[in-house]
Short mmCIF file of the C-alpha atoms (twelve columns), coordinates in Angstrom:
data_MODEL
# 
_entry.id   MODEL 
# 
loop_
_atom_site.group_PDB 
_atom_site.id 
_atom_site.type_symbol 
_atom_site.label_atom_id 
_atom_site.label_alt_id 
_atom_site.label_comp_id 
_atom_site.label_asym_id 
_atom_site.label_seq_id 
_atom_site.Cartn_x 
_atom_site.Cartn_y 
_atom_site.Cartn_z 
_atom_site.pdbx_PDB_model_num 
ATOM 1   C CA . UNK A 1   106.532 115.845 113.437 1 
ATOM 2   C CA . UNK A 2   103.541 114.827 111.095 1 
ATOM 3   C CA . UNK A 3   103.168 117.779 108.017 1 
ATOM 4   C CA . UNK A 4   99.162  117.596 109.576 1 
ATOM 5   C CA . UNK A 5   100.703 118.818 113.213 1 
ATOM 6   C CA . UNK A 6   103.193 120.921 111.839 1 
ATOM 7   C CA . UNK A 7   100.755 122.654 109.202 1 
ATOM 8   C CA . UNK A 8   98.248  123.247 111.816 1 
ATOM 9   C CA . UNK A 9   100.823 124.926 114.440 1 
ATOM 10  C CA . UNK A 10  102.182 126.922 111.401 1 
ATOM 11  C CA . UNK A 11  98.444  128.397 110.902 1 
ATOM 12  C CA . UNK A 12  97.454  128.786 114.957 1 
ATOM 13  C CA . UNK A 13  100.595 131.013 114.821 1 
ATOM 14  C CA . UNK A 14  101.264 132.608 111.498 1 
ATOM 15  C CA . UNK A 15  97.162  132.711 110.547 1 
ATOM 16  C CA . UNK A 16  96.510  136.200 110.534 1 
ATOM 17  C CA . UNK A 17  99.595  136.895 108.496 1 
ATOM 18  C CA . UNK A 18  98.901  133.994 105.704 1 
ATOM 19  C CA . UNK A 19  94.939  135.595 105.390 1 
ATOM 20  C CA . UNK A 20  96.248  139.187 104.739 1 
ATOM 21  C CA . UNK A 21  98.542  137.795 101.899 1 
ATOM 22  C CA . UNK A 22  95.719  135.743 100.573 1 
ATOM 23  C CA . UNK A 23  93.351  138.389 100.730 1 
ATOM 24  C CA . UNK A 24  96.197  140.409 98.269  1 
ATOM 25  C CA . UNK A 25  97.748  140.716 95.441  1 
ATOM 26  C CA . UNK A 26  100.686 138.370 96.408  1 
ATOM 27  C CA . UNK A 27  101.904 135.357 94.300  1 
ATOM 28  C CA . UNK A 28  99.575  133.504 96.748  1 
ATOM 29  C CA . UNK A 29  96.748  134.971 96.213  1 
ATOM 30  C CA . UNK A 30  96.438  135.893 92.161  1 
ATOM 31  C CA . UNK A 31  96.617  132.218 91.903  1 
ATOM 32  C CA . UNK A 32  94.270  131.267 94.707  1 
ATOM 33  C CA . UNK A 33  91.703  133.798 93.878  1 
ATOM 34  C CA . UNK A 34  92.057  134.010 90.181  1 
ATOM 35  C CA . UNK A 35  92.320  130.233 89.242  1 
ATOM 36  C CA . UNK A 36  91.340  127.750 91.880  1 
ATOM 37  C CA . UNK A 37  88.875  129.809 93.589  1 
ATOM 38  C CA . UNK A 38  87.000  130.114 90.241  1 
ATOM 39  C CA . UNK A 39  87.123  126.630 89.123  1 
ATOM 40  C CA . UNK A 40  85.845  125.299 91.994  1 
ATOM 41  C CA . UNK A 41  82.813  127.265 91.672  1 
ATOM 42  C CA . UNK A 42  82.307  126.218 88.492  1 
ATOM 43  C CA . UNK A 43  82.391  122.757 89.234  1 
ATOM 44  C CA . UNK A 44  80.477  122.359 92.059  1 
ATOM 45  C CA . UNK A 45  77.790  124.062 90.182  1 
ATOM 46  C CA . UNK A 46  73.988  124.393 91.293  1 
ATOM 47  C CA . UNK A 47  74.425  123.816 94.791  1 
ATOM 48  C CA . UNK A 48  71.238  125.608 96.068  1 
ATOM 49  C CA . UNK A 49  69.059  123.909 99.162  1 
ATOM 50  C CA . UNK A 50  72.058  121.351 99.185  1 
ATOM 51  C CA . UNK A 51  74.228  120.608 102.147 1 
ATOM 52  C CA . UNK A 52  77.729  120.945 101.959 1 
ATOM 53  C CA . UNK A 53  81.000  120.784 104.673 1 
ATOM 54  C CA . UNK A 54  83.912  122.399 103.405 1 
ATOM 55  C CA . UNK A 55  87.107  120.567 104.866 1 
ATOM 56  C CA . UNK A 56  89.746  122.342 105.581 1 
ATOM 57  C CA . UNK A 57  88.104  125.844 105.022 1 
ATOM 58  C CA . UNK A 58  91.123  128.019 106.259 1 
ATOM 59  C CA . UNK A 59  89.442  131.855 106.895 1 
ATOM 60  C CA . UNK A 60  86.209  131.137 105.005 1 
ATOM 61  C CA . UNK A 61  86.611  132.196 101.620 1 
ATOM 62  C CA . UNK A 62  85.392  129.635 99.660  1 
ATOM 63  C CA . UNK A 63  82.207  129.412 102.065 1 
ATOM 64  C CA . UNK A 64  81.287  133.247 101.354 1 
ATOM 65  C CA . UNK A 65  80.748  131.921 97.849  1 
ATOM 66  C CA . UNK A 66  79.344  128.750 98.512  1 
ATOM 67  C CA . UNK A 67  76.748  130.080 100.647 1 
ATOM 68  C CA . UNK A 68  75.659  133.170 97.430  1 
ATOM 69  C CA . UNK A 69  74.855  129.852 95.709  1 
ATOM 70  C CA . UNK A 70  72.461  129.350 98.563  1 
ATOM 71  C CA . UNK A 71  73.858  126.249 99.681  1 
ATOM 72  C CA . UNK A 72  73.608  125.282 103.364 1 
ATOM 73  C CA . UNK A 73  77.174  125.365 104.741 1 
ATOM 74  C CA . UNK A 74  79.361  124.292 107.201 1 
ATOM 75  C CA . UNK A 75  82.909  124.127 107.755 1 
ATOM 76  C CA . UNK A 76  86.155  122.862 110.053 1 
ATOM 77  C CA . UNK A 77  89.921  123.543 109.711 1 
ATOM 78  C CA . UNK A 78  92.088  122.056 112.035 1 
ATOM 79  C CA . UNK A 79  93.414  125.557 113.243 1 
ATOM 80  C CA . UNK A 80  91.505  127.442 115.959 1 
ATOM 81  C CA . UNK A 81  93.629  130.510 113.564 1 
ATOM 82  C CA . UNK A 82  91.353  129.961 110.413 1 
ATOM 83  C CA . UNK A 83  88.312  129.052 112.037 1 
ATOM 84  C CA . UNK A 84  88.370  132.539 113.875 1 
ATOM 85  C CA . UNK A 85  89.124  134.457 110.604 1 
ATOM 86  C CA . UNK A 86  86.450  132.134 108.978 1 
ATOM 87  C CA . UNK A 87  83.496  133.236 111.528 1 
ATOM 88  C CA . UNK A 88  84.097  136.830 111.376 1 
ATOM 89  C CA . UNK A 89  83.772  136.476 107.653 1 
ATOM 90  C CA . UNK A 90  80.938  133.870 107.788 1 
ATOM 91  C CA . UNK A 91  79.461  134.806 111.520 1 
ATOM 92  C CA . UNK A 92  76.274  132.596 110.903 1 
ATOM 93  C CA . UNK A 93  78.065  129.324 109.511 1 
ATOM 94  C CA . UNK A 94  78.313  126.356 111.231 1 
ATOM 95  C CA . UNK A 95  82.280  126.560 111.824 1 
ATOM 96  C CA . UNK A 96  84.262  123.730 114.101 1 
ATOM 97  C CA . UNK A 97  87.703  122.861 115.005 1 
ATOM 98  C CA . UNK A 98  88.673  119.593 113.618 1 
ATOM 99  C CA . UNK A 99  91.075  117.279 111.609 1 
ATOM 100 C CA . UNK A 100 89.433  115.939 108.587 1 
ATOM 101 C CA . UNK A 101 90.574  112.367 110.048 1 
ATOM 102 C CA . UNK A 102 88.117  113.072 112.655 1 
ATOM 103 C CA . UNK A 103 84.551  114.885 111.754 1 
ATOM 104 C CA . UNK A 104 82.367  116.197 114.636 1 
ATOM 105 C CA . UNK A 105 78.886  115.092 111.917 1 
ATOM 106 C CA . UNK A 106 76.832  111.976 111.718 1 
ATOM 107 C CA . UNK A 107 76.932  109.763 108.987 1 
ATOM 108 C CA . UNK A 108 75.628  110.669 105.766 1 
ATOM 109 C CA . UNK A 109 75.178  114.583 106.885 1 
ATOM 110 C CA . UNK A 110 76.077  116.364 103.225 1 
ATOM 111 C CA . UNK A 111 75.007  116.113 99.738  1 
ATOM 112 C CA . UNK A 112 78.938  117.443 98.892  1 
ATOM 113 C CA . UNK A 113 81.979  117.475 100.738 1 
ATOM 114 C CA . UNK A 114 84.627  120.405 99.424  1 
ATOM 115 C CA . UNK A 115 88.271  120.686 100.044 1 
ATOM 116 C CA . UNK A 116 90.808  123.196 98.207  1 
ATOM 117 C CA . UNK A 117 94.253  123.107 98.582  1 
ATOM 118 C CA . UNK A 118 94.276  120.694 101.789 1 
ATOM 119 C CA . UNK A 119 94.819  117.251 101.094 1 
ATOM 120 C CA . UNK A 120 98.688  117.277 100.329 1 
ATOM 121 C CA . UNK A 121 98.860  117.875 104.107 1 
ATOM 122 C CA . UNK A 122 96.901  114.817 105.021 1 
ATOM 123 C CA . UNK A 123 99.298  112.462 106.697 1 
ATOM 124 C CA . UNK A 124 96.537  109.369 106.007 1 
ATOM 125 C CA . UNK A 125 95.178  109.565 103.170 1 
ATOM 126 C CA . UNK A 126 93.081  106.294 103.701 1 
ATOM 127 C CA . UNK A 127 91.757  107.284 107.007 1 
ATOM 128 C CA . UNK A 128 90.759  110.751 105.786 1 
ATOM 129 C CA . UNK A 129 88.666  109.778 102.809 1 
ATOM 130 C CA . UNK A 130 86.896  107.206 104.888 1 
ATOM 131 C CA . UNK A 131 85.883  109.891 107.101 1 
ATOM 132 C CA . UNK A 132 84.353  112.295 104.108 1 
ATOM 133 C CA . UNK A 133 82.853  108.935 102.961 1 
ATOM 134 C CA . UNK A 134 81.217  108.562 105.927 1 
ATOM 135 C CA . UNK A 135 79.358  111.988 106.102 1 
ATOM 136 C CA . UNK A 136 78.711  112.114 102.836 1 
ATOM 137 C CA . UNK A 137 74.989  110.603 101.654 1 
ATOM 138 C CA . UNK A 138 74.804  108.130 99.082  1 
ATOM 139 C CA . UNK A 139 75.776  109.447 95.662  1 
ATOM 140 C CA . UNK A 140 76.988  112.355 97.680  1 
ATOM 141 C CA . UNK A 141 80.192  114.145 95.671  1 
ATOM 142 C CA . UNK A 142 83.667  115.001 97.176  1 
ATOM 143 C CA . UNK A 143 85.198  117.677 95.445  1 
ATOM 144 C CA . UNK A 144 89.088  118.831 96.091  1 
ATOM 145 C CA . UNK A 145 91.650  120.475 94.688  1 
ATOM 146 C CA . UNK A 146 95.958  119.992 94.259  1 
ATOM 147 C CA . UNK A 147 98.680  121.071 92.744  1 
ATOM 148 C CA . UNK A 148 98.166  119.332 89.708  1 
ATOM 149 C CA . UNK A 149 99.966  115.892 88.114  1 
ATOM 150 C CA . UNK A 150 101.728 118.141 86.267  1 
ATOM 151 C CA . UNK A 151 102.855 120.971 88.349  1 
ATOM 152 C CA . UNK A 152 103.951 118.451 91.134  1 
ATOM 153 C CA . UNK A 153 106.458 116.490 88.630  1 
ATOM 154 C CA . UNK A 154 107.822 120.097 87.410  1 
ATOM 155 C CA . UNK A 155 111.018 121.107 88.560  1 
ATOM 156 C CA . UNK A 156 113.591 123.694 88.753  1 
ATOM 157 C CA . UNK A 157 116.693 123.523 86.330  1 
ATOM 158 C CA . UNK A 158 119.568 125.260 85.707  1 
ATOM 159 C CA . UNK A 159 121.946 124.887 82.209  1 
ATOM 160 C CA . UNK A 160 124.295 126.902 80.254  1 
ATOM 161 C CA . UNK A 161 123.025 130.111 81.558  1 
ATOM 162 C CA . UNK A 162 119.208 129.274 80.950  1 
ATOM 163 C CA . UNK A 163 117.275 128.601 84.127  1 
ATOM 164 C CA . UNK A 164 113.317 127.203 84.203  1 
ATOM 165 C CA . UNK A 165 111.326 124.726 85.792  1 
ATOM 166 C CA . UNK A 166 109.744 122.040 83.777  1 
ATOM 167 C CA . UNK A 167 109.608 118.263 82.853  1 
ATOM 168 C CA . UNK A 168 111.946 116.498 80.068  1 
ATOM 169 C CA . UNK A 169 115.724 116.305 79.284  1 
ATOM 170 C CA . UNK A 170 118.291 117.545 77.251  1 
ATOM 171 C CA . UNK A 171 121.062 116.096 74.990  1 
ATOM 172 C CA . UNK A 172 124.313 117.198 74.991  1 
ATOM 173 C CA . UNK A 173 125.071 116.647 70.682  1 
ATOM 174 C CA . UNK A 174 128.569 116.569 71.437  1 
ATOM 175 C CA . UNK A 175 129.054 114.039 74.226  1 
ATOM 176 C CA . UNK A 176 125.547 112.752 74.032  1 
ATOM 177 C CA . UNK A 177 125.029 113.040 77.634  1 
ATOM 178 C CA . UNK A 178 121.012 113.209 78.826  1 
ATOM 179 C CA . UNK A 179 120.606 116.087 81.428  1 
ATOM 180 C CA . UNK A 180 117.255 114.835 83.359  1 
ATOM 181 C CA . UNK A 181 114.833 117.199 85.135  1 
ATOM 182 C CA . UNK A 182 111.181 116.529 86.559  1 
ATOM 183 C CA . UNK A 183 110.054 113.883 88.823  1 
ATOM 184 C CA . UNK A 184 106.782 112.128 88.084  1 
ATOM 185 C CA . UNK A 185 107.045 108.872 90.023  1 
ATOM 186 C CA . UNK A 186 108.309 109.341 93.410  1 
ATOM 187 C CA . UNK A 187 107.075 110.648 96.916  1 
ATOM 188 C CA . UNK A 188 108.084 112.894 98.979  1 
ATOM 189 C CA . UNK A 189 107.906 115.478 101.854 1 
ATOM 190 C CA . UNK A 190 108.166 119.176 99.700  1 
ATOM 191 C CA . UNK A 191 109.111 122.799 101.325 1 
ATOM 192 C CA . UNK A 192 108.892 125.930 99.957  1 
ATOM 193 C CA . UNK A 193 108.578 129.287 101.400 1 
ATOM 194 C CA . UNK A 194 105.516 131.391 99.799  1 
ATOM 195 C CA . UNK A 195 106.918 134.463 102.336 1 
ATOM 196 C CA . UNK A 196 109.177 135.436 105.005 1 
ATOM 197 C CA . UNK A 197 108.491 133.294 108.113 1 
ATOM 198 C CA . UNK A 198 106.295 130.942 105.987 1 
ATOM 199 C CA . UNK A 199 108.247 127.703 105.651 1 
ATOM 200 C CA . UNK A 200 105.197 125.167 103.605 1 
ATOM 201 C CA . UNK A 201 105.287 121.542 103.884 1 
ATOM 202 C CA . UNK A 202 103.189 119.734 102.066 1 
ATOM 203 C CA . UNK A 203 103.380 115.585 100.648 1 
ATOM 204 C CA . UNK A 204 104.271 115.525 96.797  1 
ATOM 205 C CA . UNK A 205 102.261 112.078 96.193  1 
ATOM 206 C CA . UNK A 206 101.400 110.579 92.928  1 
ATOM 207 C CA . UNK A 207 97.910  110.240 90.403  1 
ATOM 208 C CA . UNK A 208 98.135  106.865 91.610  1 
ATOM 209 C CA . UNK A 209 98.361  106.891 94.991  1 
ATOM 210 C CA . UNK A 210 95.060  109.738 95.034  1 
ATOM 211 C CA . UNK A 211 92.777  107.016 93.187  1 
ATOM 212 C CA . UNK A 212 94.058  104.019 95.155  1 
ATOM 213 C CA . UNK A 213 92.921  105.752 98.514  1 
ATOM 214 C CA . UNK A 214 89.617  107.055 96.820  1 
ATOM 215 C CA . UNK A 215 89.098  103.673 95.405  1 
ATOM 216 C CA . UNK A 216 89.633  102.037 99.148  1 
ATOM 217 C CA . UNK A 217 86.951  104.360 100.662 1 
ATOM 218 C CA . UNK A 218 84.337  103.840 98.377  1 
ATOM 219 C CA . UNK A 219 84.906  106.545 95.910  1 
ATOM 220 C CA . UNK A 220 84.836  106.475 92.154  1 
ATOM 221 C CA . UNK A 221 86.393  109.553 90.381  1 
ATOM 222 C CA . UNK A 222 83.995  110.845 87.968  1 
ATOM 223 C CA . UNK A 223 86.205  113.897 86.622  1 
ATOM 224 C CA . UNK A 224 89.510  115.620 86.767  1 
ATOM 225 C CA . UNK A 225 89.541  118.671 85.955  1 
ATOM 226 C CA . UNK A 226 92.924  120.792 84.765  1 
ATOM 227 C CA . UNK A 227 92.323  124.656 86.132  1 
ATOM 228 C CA . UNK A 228 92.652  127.676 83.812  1 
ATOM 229 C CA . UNK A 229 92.447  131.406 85.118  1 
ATOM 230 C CA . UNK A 230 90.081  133.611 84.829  1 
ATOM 231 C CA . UNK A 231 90.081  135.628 81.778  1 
ATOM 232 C CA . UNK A 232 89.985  138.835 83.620  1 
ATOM 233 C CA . UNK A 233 93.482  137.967 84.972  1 
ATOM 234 C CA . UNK A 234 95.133  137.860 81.284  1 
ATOM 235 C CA . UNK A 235 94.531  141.876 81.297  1 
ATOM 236 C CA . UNK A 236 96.200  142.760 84.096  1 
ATOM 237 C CA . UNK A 237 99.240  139.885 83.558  1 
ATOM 238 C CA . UNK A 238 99.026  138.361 80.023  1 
ATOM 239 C CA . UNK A 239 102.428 136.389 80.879  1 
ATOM 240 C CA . UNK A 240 101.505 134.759 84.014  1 
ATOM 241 C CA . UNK A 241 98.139  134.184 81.976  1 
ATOM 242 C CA . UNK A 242 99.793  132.650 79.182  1 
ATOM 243 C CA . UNK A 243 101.868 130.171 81.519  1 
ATOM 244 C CA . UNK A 244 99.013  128.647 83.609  1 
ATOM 245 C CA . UNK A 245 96.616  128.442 80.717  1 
ATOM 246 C CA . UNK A 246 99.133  125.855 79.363  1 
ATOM 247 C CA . UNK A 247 100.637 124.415 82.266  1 
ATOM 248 C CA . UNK A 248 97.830  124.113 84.912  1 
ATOM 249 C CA . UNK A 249 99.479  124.396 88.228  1 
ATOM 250 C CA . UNK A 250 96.164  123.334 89.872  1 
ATOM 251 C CA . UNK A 251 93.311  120.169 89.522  1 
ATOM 252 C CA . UNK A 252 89.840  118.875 90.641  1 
ATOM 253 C CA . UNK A 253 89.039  115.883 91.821  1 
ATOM 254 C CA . UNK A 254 85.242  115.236 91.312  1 
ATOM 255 C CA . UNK A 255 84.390  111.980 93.195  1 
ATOM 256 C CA . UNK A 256 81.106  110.141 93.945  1 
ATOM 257 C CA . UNK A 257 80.035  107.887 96.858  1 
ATOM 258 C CA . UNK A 258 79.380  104.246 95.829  1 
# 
């Protein structure tokens, strides 16, 4: 099964649950709501009087706070889940059912185009940025978000009683073997289970691959941004504060129509 059909079944049926962790103090949502959430407001900016879809908007979240900015929003997500969550939060938003491969709008519809957290489960990228290219007006920005360059080449390591999760090697002074750990280069289908009964797949894909696909549908990237938290989340946990102000485990993607 595609991660796109398998995602979307996993939020028709486990919706409700994932939006009541988000909405809490979990793992999942500190670092939602207290570093990407944040950072993408701050980079889209002034948005007032301007048009904007948010792709992939899950239960409306980032939409509440687009439209305080006074922008003029709508929205799809490709589960009928997170589109009901998203109009009882947002009841007078323009909210559809659809797969970003496929957008129920005219051609160049929106000033911006937003997306957080949703294009690592795009099976085609290609076919998917064509489509936001062709909503978008000229000069029109798309703005997502990802696990960052970094974060995505991280990984977990175990040695001599020491466990972490990073990128780099060690040398053994003695034999002057090189322990390995981190993967930067290749691609690959990811799991990982943010709570009981929630078993993620996502695509671990490459810098290069994002800006070849951007490049392809008329896209140049204009900014990358590394996010940092909020500094209102180093009071309440200074270590996780300290961590993800120096390894960013999230990044924008500013782009602009050619």
């Amino acid at each position: 099964m595609a991660i796109g059909d398998y995602i979307k079944n996993l939020y028709d049926e486990k919706g409700f649950s994932y939006q009541s962790m988000r909405d809490k103090n979990t793992a999942l949502g500190l670092l939602a709501n207290n570093i990407e959430l944040p950072s993408m407001l701050s980079t889209v900016g002034k948005i007032k009087g301007k048009k904007l879809l948010d792709v992939g908007c899950g239960g409306g979240i980032h939409i509440h706070e687009y439209l305080k900015k006074q922008a003029i929003v709508s929205g799809v997500d490709q589960s009928k889940t997170m589109i009901a969550l998203a109009k009882n939060k947002n009841p007078l938003v323009d909210l559809k059912v659809a797969k970003v491969e496929k957008l129920p709008f005219q051609k160049s519809t929106f000033d911006i185009v937003t997306s957080s957290l949703v294009v690592d489960y795009i099976d085609n990228l290609e076919k998917a940025f064509l489509e936001v290219a062709r909503v978008l007006k000229k000069n029109g920005l798309f703005i997502f978000s990802d696990r960052s360059v970094f974060w995505n080449s991280m990984k977990s390591f175990e040695l001599d009683g020491f466990h972490g999760r990073g990128i780099g090697y060690f040398i053994d002074n003695k034999s002057g073997e090189v322990i390995n750990f981190g993967d930067g280069v290749n691609e690959y289908i990811k799991k990982s289970e943010w709570f009981k009964g929630w078993k993620n797949k996502y695509h671990k894909r490459t810098f290069s691959t994002y800006i070849q696909a951007l490049n392809k549908a008329g896209f140049v990237l204009i900014d990358y941004i590394d996010c940092k938290p909020v500094s209102s989340f180093k009071k309440k946990f200074p270590y996780e504060y300290s961590v993800y102000s120096n390894f960013p485990v999230f990044s924008i993607y500013v782009c602009k129509k050619k």
